[in-house]
C-alpha positions as CSV (number, residue, x, y, z in Angstrom):
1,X,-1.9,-3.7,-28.5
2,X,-4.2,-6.6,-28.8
3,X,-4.4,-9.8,-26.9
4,X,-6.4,-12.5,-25.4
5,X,-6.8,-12.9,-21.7
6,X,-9.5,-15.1,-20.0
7,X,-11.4,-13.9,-17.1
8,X,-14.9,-12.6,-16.3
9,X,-14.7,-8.9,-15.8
10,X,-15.9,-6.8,-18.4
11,X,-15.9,-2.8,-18.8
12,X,-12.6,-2.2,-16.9
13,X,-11.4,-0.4,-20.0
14,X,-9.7,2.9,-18.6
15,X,-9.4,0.9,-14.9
16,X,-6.6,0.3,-12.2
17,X,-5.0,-2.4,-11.5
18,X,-2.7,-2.2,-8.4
19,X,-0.2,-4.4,-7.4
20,X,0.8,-4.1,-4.1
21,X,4.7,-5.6,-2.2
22,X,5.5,-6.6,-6.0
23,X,9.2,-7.2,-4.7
24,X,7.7,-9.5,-2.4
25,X,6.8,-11.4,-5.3
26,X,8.4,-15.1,-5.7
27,X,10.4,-15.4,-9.1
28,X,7.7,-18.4,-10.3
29,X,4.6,-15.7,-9.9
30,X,6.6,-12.7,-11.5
31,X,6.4,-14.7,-15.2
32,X,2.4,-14.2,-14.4
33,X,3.0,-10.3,-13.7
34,X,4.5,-10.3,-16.8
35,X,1.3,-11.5,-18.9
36,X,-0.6,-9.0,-16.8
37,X,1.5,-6.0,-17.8
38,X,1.5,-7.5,-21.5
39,X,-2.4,-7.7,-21.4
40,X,-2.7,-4.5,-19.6
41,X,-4.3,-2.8,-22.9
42,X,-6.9,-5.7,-22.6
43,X,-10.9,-4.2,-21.3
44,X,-10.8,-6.0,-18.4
45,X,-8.9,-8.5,-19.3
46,X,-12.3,-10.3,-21.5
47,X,-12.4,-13.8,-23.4
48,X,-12.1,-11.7,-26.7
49,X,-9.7,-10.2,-28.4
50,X,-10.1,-6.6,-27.9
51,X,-8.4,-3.2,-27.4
52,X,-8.2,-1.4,-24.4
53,X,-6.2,0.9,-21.6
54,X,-5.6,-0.5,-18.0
55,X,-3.2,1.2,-16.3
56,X,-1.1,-0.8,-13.8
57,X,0.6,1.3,-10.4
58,X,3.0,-1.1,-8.6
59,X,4.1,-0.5,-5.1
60,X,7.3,-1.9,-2.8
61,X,9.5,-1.0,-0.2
62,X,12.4,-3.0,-1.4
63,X,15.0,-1.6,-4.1
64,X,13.5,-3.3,-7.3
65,X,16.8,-1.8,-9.5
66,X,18.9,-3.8,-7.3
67,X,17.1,-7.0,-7.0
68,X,17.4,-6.8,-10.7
69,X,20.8,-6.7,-11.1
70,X,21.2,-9.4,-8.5
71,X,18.5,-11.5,-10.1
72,X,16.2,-11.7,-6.7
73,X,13.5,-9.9,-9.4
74,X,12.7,-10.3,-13.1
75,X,14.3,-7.8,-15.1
76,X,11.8,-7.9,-17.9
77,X,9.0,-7.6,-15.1
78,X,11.1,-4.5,-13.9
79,X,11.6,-2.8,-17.2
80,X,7.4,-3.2,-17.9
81,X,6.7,-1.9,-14.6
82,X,9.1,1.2,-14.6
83,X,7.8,3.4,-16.3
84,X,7.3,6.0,-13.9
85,X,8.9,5.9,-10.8
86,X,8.0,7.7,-7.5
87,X,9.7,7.8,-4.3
88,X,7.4,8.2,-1.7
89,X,9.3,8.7,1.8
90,X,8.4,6.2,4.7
91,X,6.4,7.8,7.7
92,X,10.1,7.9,9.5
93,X,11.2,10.8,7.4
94,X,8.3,13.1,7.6
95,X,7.5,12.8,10.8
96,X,6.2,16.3,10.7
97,X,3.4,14.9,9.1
98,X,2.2,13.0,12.2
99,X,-0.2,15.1,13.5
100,X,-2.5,15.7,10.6
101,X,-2.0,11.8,9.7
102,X,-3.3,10.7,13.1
103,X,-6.5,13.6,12.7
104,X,-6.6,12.3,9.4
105,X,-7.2,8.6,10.2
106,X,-8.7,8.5,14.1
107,X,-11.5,10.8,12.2
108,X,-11.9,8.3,9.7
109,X,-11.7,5.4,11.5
110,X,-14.0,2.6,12.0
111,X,-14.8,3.2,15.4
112,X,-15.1,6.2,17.3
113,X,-15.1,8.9,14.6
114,X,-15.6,12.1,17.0
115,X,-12.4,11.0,19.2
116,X,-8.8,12.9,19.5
117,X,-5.3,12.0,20.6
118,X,-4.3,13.9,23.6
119,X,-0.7,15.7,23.6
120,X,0.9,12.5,25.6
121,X,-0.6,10.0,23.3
122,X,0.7,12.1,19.9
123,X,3.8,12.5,21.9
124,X,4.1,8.7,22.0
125,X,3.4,7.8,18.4
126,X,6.3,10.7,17.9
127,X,8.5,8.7,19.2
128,X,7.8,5.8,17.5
129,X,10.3,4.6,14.3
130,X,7.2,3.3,12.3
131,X,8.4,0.4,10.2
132,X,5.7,-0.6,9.1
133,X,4.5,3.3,7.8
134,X,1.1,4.4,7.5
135,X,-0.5,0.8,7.3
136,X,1.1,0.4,10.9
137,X,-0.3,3.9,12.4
138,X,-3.8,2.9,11.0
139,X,-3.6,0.0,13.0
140,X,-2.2,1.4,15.8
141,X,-5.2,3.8,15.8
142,X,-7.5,1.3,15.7
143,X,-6.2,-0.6,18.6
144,X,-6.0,2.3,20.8
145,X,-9.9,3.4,19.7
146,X,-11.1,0.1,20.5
147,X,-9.0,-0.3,23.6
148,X,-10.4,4.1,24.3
149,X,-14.0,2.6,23.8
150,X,-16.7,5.2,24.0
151,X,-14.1,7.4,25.4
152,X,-13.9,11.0,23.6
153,X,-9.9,11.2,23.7
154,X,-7.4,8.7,23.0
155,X,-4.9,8.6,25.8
156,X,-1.2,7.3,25.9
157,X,-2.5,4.3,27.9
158,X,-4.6,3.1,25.1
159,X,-1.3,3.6,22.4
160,X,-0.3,0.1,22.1
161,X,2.6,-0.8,19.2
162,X,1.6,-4.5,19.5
163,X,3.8,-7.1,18.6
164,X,7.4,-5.6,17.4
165,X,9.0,-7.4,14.2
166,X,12.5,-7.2,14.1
């Protein structure tokens, strides 16, 4: 496919492009998705006319098929971007996966890199319904490191869910 696209990045040719909450996207920005996804074979998306490969991963928590067919999302937007579809489950419905998450991410975190969760504090996270997945653990994390300070073990006292959105 060839096509012109303005912009100054040059060389992406075989690069990423990730659009992340696409179903949060207003109906008057998805018409500029579209012209992405359209000049996704452009290198980069250069001020000449050229072949290339960009590959485009979009990610969303809402059901994308539906707001198609109710016309809260572009359908032609929808049909460019599904290509290949993956479920991923939210953090909800693999709990299981808690505990190496948490080593996972208090290891490499920003702060305290050598601190652990003791059995209370992973207890407490447990019991958590996570809405806001992943993202919201990593924050979560955070808080309680900073809150643990130079503290080798994160306790329940410093798990803190923050502000709840309901």
């Amino acid at each position: 496919m060839r096509c012109r696209a303005r912009g100054a990045d040059r060389g992406r040719d075989g690069g990423t492009l990730f659009l992340d909450e696409i179903g949060r996207c207003r109906w008057r920005c998805n018409p500029s998705c579209c012209v992405l996804s359209s000049a996704a074979s452009c290198s980069g998306w250069a001020t000449t006319d050229r072949q290339g490969d960009v590959r485009i991963i979009a990610a969303t928590h809402r059901p994308l098929a539906q707001h198609t067919q109710t016309g809260a999302f572009r359908a032609d937007l929808y049909y460019r971007l599904a290509v290949f579809l993956i479920r991923t489950p939210s953090l909800s419905e693999h709990a299981e996966d808690l505990p190496l998450l948490v080593n996972h991410l208090s290891s490499d975190g920003p702060r305290n890199a050598d601190q652990r969760v003791d059995p209370a504090a992973l207890a407490k996270l447990a019991a958590h319904d996570w809405p806001g997945n992943v993202r919201e653990l990593e924050h979560v994390l955070e808080r309680g490191a900073i809150l643990a300070g130079d503290e080798a073990v994160m306790t329940s006292r410093e798990i803190d869910f923050g502000l709840a959105i309901n």
